[in-house]
C-alpha positions in Angstrom: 31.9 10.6 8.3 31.5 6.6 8.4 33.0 4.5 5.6 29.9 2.7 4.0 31.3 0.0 1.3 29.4 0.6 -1.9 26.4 -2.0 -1.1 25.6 -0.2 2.2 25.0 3.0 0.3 23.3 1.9 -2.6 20.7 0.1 -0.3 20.2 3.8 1.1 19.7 4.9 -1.9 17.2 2.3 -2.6 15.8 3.0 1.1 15.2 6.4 0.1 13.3 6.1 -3.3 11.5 3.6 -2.2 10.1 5.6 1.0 9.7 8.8 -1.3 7.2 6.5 -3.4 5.4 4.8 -0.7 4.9 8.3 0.4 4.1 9.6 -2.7 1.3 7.3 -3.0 0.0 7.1 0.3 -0.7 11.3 -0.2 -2.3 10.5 -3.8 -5.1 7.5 -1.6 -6.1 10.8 0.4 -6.4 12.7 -1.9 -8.6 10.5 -4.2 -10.8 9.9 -0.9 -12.8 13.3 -1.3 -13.1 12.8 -4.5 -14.8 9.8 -4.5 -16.6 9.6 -1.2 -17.4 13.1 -0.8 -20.0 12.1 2.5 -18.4 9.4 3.5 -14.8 11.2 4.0 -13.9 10.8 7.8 -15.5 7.0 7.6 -13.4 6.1 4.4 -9.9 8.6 5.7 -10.2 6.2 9.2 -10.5 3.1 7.0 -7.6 3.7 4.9 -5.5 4.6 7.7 -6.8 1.6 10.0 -5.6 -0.9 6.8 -2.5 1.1 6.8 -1.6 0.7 10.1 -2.8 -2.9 10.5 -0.6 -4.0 7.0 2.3 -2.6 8.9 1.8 -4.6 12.1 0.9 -8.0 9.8 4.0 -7.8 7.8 6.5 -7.7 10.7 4.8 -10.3 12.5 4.2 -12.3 8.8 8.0 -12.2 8.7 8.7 -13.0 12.3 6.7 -15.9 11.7 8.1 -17.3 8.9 11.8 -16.6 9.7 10.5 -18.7 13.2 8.8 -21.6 11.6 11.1 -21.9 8.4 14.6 -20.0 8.7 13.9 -17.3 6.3 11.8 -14.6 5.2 10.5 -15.9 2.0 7.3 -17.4 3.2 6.1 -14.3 4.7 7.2 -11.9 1.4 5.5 -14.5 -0.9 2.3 -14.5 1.3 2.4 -10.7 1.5 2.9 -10.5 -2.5 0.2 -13.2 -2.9 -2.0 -10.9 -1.1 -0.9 -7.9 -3.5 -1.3 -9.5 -6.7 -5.2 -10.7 -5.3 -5.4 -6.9 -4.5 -4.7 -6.2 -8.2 -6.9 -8.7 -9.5 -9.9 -7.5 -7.6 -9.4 -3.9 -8.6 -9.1 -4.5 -12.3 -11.9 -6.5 -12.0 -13.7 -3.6 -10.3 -12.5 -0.6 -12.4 -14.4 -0.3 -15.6 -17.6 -0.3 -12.4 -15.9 2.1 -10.4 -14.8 4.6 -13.5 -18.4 4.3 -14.8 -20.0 5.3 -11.5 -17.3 8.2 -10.6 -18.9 10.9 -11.9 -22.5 10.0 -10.4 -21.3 9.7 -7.1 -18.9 13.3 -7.0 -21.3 15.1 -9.0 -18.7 15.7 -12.2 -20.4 15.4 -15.4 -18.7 13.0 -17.5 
């Protein structure tokens, strides 16, 4: 078994919670789609996936970028966290719209 010096394995340990989450809520998005677009499942499953998949070809090249034009990694994690936080913003300014209009669109009664 190879000798890991105590930082190595607690970043594994971070490594490993962290992917268990991202998983986590990446299974919860999917299954919130039927839910809430119950006709429009296949268009809004391919659009989720699609932003998926291009997020993790932006944030590599975000971070190639910025180690290239500035020497470290910091520009592209800020940009990347900028983007989250405007994320954030936008949903909380959408969900008292979006939990009001729930139940209309699945058919629940509220």
């Amino acid at each position: 078994m190879m000798q890991l010096p105590a930082m190595g394995w607690l970043a594994v340990a971070l490594f490993s919670v962290g992917t268990r989450r991202l998983g986590m809520r990446n299974g919860a998005v999917f299954q919130l789609l039927p839910q809430r677009f119950r006709n429009e499942v296949g268009v809004m499953t391919g659009l989720v996936g699609f932003a998926g998949g291009l997020g993790g070809f932006f944030l590599a090249k975000a971070l190639a970028t910025s180690k290239g034009m500035t020497g470290g990694f910091m520009a592209g994690f800020l940009f990347f966290s900028l983007r989250a936080l405007l994320g954030v913003a936008g949903l909380s300014l959408l969900k008292n719209r979006w939990r009001t209009t729930w139940g209309a669109v699945s058919g629940a009664r509220i």
